[in-house]
C-alpha positions as CSV (number, residue, x, y, z in Angstrom):
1,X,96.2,91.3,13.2
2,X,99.3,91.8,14.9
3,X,100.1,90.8,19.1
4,X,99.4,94.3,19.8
5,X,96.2,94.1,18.1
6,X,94.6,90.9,19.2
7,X,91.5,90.9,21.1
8,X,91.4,91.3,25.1
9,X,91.1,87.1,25.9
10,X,93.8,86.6,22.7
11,X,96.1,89.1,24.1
12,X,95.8,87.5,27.4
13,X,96.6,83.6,26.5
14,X,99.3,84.7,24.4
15,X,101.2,87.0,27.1
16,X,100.7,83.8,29.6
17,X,103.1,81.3,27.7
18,X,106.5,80.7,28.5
19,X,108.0,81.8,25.5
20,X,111.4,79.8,26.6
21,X,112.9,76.1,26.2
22,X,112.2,73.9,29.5
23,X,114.9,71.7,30.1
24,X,115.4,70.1,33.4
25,X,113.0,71.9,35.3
26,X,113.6,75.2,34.2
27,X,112.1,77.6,31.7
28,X,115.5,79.3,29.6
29,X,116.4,80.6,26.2
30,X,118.2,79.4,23.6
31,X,122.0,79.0,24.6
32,X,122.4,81.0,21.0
33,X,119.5,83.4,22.3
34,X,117.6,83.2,18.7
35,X,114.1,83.4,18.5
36,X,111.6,82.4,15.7
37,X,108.1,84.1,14.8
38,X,105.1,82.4,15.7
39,X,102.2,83.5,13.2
40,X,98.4,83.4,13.4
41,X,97.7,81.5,9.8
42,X,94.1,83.5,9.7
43,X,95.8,87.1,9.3
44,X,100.0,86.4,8.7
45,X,100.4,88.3,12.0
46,X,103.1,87.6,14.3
47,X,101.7,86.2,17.5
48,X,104.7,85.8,19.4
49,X,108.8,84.7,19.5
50,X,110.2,81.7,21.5
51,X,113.3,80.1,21.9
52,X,115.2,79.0,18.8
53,X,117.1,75.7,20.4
54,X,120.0,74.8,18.5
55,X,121.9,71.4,18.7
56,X,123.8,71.8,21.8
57,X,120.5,73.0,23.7
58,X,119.2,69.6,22.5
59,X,121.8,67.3,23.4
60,X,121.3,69.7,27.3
61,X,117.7,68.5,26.8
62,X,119.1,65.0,26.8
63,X,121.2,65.2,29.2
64,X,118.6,66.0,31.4
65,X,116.6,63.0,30.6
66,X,119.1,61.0,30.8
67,X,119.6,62.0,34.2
68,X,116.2,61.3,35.6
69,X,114.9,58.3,33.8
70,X,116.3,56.1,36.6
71,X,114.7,57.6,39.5
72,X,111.4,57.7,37.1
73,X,111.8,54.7,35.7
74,X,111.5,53.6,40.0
75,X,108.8,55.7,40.8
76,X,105.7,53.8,41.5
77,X,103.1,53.4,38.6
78,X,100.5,55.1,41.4
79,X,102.3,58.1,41.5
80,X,103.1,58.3,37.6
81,X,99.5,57.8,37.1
82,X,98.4,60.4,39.8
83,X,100.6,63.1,38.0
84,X,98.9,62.6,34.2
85,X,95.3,62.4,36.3
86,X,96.2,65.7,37.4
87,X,97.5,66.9,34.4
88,X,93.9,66.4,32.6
89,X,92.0,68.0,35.6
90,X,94.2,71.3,35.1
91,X,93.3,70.6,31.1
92,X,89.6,70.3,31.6
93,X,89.8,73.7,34.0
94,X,91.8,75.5,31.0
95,X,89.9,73.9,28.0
96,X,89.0,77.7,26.5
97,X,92.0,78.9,26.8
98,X,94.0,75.7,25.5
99,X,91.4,75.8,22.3
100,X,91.5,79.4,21.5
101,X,95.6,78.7,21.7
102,X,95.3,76.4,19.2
103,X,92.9,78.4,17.2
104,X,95.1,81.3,16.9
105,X,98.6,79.5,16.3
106,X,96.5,76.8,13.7
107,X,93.5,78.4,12.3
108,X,90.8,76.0,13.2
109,X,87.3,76.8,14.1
110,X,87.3,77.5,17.7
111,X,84.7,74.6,17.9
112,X,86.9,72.0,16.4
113,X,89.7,73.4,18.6
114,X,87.4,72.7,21.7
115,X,87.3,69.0,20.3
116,X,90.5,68.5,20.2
117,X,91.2,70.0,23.9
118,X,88.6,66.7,25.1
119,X,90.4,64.6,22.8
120,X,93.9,65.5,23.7
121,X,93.0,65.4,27.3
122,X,91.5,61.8,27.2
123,X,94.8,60.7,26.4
124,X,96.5,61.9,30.1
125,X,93.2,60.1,31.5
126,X,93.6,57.1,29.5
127,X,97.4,56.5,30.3
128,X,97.0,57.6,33.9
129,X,94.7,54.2,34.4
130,X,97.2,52.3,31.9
131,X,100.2,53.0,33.9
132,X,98.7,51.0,36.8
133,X,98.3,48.0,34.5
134,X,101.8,47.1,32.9
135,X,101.4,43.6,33.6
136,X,104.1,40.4,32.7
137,X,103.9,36.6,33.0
138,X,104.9,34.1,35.5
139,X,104.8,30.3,34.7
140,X,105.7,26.6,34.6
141,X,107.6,26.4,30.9
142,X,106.4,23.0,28.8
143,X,109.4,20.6,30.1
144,X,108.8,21.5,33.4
145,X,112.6,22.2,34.4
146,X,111.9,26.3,35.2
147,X,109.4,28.7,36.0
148,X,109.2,31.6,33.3
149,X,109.0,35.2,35.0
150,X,108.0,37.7,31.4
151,X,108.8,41.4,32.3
152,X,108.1,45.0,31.0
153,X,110.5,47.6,31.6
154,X,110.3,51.1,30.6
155,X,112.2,51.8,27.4
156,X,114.2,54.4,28.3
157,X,114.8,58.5,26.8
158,X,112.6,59.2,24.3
159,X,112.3,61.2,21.4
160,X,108.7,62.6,20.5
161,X,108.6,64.8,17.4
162,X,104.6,66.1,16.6
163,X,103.1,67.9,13.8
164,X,101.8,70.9,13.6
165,X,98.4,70.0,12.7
166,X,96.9,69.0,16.3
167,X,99.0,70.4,18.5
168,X,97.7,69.6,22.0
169,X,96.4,65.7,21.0
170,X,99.4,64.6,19.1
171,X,101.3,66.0,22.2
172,X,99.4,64.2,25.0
173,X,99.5,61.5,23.0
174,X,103.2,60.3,22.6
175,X,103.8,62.0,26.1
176,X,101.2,60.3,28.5
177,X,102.5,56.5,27.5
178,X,105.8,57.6,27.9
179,X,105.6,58.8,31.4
180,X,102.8,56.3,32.1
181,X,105.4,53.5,31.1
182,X,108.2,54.7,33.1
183,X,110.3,57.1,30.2
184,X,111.6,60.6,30.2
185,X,111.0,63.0,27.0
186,X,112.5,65.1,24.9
187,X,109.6,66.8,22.8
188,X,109.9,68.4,19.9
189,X,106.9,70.2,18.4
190,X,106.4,71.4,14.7
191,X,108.2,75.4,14.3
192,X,104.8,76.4,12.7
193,X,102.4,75.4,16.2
194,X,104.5,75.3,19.5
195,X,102.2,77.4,21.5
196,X,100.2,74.5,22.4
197,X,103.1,72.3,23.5
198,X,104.7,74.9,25.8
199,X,101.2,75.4,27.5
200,X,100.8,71.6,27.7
201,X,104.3,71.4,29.8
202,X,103.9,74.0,31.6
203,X,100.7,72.3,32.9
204,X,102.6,69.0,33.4
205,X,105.1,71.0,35.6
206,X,102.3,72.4,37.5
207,X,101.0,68.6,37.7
208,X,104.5,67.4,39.4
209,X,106.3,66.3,36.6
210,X,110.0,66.1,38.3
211,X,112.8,68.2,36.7
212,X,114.3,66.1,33.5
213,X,111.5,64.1,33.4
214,X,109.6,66.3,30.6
215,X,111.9,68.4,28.1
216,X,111.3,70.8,25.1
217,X,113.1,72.0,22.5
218,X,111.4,74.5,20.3
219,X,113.5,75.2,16.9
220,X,113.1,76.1,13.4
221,X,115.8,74.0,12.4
222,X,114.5,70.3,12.8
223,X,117.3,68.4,11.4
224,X,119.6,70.5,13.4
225,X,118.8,69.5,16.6
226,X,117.7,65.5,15.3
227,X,120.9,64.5,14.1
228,X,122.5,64.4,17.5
229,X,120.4,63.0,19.6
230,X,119.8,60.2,17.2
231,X,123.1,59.6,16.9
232,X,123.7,59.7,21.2
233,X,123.6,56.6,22.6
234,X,121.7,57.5,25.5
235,X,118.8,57.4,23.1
236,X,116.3,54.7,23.0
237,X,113.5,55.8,21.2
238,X,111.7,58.0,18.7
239,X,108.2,58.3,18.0
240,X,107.6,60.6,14.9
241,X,104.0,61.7,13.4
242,X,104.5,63.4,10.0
243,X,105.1,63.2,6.4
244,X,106.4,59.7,4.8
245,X,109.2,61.1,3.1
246,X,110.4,62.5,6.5
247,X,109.4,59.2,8.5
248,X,111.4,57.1,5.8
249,X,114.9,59.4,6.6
250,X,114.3,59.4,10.1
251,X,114.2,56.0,9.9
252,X,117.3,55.3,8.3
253,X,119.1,57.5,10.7
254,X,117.8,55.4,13.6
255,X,118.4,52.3,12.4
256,X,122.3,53.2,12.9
257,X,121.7,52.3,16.4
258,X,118.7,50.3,16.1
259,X,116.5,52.9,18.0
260,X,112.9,51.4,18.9
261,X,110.7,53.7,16.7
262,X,107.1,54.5,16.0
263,X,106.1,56.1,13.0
264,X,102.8,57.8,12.1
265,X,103.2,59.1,8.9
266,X,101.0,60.1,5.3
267,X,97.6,58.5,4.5
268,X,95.3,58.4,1.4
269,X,92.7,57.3,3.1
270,X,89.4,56.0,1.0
271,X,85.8,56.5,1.6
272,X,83.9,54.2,0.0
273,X,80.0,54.8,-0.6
274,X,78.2,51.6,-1.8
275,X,74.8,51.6,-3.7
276,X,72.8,50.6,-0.5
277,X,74.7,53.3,1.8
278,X,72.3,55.3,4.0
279,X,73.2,58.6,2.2
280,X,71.8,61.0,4.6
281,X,74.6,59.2,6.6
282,X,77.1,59.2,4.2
283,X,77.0,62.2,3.4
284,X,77.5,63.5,7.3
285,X,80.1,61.3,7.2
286,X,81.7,62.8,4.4
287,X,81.7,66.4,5.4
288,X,83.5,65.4,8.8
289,X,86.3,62.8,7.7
290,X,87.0,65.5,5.1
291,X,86.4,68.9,6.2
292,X,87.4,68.1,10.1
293,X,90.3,70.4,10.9
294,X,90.5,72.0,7.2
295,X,90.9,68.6,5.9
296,X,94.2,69.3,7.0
297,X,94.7,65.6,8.7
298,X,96.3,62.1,7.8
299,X,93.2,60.7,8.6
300,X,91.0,62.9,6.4
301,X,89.7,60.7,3.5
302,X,91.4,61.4,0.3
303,X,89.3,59.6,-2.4
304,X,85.9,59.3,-2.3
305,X,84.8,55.8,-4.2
306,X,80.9,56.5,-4.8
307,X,79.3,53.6,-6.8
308,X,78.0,55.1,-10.2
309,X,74.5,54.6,-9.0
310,X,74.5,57.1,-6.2
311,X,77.4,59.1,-7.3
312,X,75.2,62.3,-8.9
313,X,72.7,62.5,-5.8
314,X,75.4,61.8,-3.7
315,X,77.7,65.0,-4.9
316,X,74.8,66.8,-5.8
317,X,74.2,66.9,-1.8
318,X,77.5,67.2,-0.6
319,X,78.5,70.2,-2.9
320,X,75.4,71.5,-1.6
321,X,76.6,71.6,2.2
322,X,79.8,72.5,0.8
323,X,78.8,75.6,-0.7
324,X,77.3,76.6,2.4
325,X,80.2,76.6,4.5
326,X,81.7,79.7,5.9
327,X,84.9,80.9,5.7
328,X,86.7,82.8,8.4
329,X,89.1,83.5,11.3
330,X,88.3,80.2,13.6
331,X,87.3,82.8,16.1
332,X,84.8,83.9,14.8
333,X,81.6,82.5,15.6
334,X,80.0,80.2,12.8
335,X,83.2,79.7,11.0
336,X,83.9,76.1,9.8
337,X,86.8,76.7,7.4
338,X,89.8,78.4,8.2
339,X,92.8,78.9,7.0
340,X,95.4,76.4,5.7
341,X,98.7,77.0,7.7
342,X,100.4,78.5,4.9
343,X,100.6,79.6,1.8
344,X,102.4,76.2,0.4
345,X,99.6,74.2,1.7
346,X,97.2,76.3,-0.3
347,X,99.2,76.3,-3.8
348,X,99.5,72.3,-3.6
349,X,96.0,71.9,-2.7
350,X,95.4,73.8,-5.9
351,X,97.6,72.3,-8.1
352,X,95.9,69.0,-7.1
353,X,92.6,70.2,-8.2
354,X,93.8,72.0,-12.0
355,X,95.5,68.6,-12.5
356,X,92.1,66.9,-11.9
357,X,90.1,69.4,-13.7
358,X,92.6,69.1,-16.8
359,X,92.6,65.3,-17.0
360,X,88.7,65.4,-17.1
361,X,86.9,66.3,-13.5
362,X,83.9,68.7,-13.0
363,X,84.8,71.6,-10.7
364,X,81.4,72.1,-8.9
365,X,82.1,74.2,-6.0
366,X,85.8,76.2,-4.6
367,X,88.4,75.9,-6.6
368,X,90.2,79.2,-5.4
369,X,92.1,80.3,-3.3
370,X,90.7,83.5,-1.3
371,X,92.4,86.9,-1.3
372,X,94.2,88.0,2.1
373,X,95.0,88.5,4.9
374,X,95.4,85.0,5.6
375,X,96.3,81.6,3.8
376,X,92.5,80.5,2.5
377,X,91.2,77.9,0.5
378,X,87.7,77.7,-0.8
379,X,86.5,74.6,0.3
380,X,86.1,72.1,-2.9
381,X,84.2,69.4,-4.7
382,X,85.2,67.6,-7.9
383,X,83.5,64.9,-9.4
384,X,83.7,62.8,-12.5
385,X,87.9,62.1,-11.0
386,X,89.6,60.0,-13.8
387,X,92.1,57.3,-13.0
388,X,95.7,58.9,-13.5
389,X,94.8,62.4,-11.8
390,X,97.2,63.1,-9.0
391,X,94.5,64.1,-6.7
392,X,94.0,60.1,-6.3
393,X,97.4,59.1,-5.9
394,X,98.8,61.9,-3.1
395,X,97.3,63.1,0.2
396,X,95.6,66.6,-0.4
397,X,95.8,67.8,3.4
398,X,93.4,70.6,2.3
399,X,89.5,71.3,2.1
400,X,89.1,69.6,-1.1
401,X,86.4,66.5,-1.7
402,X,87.5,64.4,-4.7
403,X,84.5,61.7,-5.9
404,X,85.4,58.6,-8.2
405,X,83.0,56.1,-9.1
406,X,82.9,52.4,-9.3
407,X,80.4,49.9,-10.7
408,X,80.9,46.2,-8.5
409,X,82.2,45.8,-4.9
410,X,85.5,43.9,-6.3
411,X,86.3,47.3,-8.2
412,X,85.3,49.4,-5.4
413,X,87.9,47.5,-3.3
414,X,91.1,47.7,-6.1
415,X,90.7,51.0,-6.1
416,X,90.4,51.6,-2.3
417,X,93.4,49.6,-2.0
418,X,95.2,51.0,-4.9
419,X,97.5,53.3,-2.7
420,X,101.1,52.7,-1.3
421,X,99.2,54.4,1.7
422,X,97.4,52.3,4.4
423,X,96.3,54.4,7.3
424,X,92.6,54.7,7.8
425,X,89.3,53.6,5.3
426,X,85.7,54.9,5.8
427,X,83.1,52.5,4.6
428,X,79.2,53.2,4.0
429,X,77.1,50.5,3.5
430,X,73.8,48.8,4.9
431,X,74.8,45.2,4.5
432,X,76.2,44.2,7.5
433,X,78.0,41.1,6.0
434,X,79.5,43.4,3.3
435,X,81.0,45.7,6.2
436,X,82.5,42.8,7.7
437,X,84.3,42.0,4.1
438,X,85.5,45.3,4.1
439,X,87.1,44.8,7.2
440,X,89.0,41.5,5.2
441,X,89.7,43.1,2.5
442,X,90.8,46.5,3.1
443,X,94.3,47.6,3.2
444,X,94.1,50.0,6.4
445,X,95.3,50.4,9.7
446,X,92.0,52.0,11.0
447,X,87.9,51.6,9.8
448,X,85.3,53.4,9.8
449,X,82.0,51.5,9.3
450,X,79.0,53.9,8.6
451,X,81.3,56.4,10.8
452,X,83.4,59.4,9.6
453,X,85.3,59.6,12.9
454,X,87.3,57.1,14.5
455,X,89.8,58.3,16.7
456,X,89.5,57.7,20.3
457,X,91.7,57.3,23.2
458,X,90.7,53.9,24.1
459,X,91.8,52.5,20.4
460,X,95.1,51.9,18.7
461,X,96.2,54.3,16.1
462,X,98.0,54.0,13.4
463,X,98.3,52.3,10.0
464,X,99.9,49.5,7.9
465,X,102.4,50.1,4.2
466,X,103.9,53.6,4.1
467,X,101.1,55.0,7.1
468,X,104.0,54.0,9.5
469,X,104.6,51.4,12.1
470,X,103.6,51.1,15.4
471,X,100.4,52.3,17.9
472,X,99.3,55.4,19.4
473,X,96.3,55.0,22.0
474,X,94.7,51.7,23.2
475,X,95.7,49.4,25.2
476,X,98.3,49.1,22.6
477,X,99.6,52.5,23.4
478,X,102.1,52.0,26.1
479,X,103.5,48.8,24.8
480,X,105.6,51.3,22.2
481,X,107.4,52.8,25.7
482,X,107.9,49.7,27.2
483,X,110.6,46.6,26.5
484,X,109.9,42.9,27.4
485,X,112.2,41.3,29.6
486,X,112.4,37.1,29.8
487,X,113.9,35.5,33.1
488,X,114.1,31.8,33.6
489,X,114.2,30.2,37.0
490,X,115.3,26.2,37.4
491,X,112.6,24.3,39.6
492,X,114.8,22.7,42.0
């Protein structure tokens, strides 16, 4: 389905975006004037063009950060937080058209898209009442010769690169602690899903954002227009959410001038069903911290550790639900699996699963990949996994449920911890003093207990070993945009 071709309320969201790079206050194109295609994942349609920015319009984008972050940096936290309060009204107002946006440049379910519009916005909310609480110390010190005054300031320029996999939340939240904290941006969003981000500025411009304060550069060359502004010192700090390998060079480029960094990267993350788990529960669980957003999430769970005594009833019922799902364009109504976002994403998902099959799984649903228009995956189950299979050591980022057993809880927690990965865990269990060992003993940034689902606003995000460093969300959140500041005063 082609831009021309796109239903009435598709046409219309589409033709509404600013298709240019806004930098300092102004919509404009590329200084090269290159475009890039923007396709709808469902059909391999081109949705739209927009601005191909190329290094010089990124170090421009800089500049103009640069430029404001003093007089932001001095306006007061009321007013910061009045603008991102704003900014989620004009969300809420918009919420179908900022879903079905998302829908057509991602291919989620429209439903799931929806989700992600009240998640996204909770983050603007959240950091609008944060902003009004950057607090610091004042005290006698322990020898009694000065009073301690401990400061935050904000950071300074920042650097937000997000993935194309949830366009509006990751988005909202790198950019609400920012401004909340005092910072000006530079935004970056993933070449396959900018649609979302340019709508999301443009509704922080119509919220008062000054001119400089938010900037972004759309490009299909990433390392192109990232080397620079790492390299400028006007730089202070990067926040990244994306693949390890990525995260680990970005890294090594920052610490050149020891940029302040957050990094939410990879996860592999285990779901561990023990032989007193509630299955009914588990097994809703299951189907949402895999199949959520075409299992195409860091936080998806990757492994699924089913003691041996529940294992058959427990994939007998999943591959049951499984089975059921339907396939389609997101917009459609009942769809719950859409597309993966390209045809890459669907040829390693598969080559995960014939690796698994070959070393010794059952295949008892999917498996295949489903003729065109579009980039589909049957959604998958495969029990019987055997230790080796690659399926267990790398993140699947596709619609594909992969059950291992174990016989003890010691053995259910090796292998849930066997992973360089250490982002999020989902536990299922009825003993209430085993939960609270799992929360000892697991190896993860993030837990779910008897819960598939544990983002939320109001909670730190991010993970531990290769999952990255750093916190999105919480009170935790802001702290990433924000630099502590010691001054002592002599008594006397």
């Amino acid at each position: 389905m082609s831009a021309g071709l796109l239903a009435p309320a598709e046409r219309a969201v589409i033709t509404a975006l600013p298709s240019g790079l806004f930098i300092d206050g102004a919509w404009q194109p590329a200084s090269s004037g290159k475009t890039f295609e923007v396709c709808d994942p469902s059909t391999g349609e081109v949705l739209t063009t927009v601005a191909d920015a190329s290094p010089e319009d990124a170090v421009r984008a800089l500049d103009a950060a640069a430029g404001a972050q003093d007089a932001w940096a001095a306006t007061p936290p009321r007013a910061r937080a009045e603008i991102l309060r704003k900014a989620f009204d004009i969300v809420q107002e918009r919420k179908e058209d900022l879903a079905l946006l998302m829908t057509l440049e991602m291919g989620k379910p429209l439903a799931e898209a929806r989700g992600e519009v009240a998640y996204g916005g909770e983050f603007l909310r959240w950091f609008s009442e944060e902003a009004v609480r950057i607090s610091g110390r004042y005290g006698l010190n322990p020898e009694g010769t000065g009073r301690m005054v401990v400061s935050q300031r904000p950071v300074g320029p920042s650097y937000l690169i997000t993935p194309w996999n949830f366009p509006l939340a990751m988005a909202t939240r790198k950019i609400a602690p920012a401004l909340a904290a005092g910072c000006t941006v530079v935004v970056k969003p993933a070449a396959l899903t900018p649609l979302t981000t340019l709508a999301m500025v443009g509704i922080l411009e119509e919220a008062g954002v000054p001119a400089g304060v938010v900037n972004v550069i759309t490009t299909s060359s990433s390392r192109g227009v990232t080397a620079p502004l790492l390299a400028d010192p006007r730089l202070k700090k990067l926040s990244f959410t994306g693949s390890t390998e990525v995260g680990q060079a970005l890294m090594k480029q920052a610490a050149d001038r020891m940029l302040r960094v957050s990094m939410e990267l990879g996860g592999n993350a285990p779901f561990v069903v023990f032989e007193d788990a509630d299955l009914d529960k588990a097994v809703e669980g299951a189907l949402a911290a895999k199949f959520r957003n075409i299992g195409q999430a860091c936080t998806a769970a990757n492994r699924f550790i089913v003691h041996s005594s529940v294992a058959d009833e427990f994939a007998r019922r999943v591959t049951e639900r499984v089975t059921a799902m339907r396939i389609g364009r997101g917009t459609e109504d009942g769809v719950t699996i859409g597309p993966l976002i390209d045809d890459r994403a669907v040829a390693a998902s598969l080559e995960l699963v014939d690796d698994a099959v070959a070393r010794g799984a059952t295949l008892t649903t999917g498996g295949t990949a489903i003729d065109g228009p579009g980039t589909f995956l049957a959604p998958t189950v495969l029990t019987d996994v055997q230790p080796g299979s690659a399926i267990l050591a790398n993140e699947i980022f596709g619609p594909v449920l992969a059950i291992a057993t174990f016989e003890d809880e010691d053995e259910g927690v090796a292998l849930a911890n066997a992973t360089d990965y250490g982002l999020v865990s989902y536990v299922y269990t009825e003993d209430l003093a085993r939960g609270h060992r799992m929360i000892d003993r697991l190896e993860t940034g993030m837990m779910g207990l008897n819960a598939g689902v544990v983002s939320n606003a109001a909670a730190p995000f991010g993970g531990v070993k290769m999952s990255g460093l750093g916190r999105e969300g919480g009170l935790e959140g802001i702290h990433e945009y924000l630099s502590t500041k010691y001054t002592l005063i002599p008594v006397g």
